[in-house]
N, C-alpha and C positions, 0 to 999 in steps of 0.2 A: 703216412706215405700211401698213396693210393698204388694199387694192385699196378696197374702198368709202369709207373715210377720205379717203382719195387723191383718191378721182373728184368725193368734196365738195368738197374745199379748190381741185381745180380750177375748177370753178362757180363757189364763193362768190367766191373770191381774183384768177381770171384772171390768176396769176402767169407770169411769164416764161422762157425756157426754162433760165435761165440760174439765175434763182430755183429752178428744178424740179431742176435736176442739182447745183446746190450742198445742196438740203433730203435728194437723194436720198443722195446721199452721206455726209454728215455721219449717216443715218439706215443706210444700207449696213455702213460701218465697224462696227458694232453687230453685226452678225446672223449668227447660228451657221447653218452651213450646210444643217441637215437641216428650218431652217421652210420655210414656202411661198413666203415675201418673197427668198430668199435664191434660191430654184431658178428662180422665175418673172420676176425681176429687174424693171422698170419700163418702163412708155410714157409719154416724156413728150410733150406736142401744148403745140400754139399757133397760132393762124391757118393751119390747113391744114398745118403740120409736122407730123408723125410719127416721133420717135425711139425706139428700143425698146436696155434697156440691160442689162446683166448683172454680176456680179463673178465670174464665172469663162466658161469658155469650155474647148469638150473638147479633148485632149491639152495641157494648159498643167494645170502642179501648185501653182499659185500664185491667189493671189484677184489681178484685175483690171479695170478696165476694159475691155467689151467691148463695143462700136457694134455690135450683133448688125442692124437694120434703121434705114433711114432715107427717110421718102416724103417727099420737096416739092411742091409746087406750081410747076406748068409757071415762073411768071414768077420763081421760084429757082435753077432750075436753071441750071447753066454761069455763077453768077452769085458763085462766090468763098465761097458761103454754106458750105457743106459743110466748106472750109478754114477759114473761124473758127470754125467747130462745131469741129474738132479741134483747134485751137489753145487754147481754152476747157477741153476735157476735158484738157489735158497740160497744161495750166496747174493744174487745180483736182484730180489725179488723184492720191489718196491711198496705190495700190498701186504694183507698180513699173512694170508696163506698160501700154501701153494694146492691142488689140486691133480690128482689124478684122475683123469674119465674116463670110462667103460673096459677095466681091465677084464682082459679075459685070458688071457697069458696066463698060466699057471706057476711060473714061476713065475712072474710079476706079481700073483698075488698071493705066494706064501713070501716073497721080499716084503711087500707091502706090511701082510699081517704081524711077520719075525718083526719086522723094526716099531712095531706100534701105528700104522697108521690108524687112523680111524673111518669106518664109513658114512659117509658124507649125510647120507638119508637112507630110511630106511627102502624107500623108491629107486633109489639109485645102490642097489646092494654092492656094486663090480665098482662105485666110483668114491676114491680114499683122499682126505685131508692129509696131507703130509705133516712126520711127525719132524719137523726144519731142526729141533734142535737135535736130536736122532741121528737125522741125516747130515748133519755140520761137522758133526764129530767122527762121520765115517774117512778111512785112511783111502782114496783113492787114487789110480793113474789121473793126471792132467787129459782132459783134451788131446793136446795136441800133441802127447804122446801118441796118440791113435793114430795121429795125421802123420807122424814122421814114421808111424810101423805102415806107411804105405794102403791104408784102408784103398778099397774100392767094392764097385759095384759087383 
C-alpha cells in the first residue's frame, strides 16, 4: 500500500494497531525488494502510538520483522504495553525473526538481555534478535485491554 493510500485508510477506517500490522504484513510478504514500500517499511499510529516497521534490517541476510522505532504516550509507558506489542508481532510474524533496532532505553535493554535476546552484530551492539520462543511463552494484557483502559496522548 503506498504511503498516501495508507494515510487514507488511516482517517477513513481508524483501524487498530493490530488491524494495521496484520494488513501490513499480509501486504509485506508480496514486495520485491528494490520498490519504495519495501526500503521505507511502515508507521503504524493510534491514539498517540507510534510504531515504525521494516522487513529487513542491516547486517541480517534474511527478510524480517524489524521494530525499527516506537513512541508512547507518557500514561503507556512502564505499563506492560511494549511486551504485548512484541508478543503480537511473534505471534503474527511471517519471516523467521523478529528484530529489535537501536535500543537505547535502559529498560528495554535489560528486558531484552533478562529474556535471552541476542545481539544481532557486533556493529550494531543496541540492536537484538528476539528470543520468539521466550517471548510466546510470556503471560501478557491483550492489546486491547490498553484500549478499553482508555489510553491517550
Amino acid at each position: 500500500m503506498r504511503d498516501i493510500e495508507h494515510k487514507r485508510w488511516l482517517l477513513k477506517e481508524r483501524p487498530s494497531l493490530e488491524t494495521q500490522l496484520q494488513r501490513w504484513l499480509d501486504e509485506a510478504v508480496t514486495l520485491e525488494r528494490s520498490t519504495r514500500e519495501y526500503i521505507s517499511g511502515i508507521q503504524l499510529e493510534e491514539n498517540g502510538i507510534r510504531v515504525v516497521l521494516r522487513q529487513y534490517t542491516n547486517r541480517y541476510p534474511h527478510d524480517c520483522l524489524a521494530i525499527c522505532a516506537v513512541d508512547l504516550p507518557q500514561s503507556l509507558q512502564h505499563r506492560g504495553w511494549f511486551k504485548s506489542f512484541l508478543v503480537l508481532c511473534c505471534q503474527l510474524n511471517p519471516w523467521q525473526d523478529v528484530i529489535i533496532e537501536d535500543v537505547k532505553n535502559p529498560h528495554l535493554r535489560r528486558f531484552c538481555q533478562r529474556n535471552g535476546f541476542t545481539v544481532l552484530h557486533d556493529f550494531y551492539p543496541d540492536t537484538f534478535k528476539v528470543n520468539q520462543q521466550k517471548v510466546l511463552s510470556m503471560s501478557v494484557t491483550p492489546l486491547t485491554a490498553f484500549r478499553a483502559a482508555g489510553w491517550h496522548e
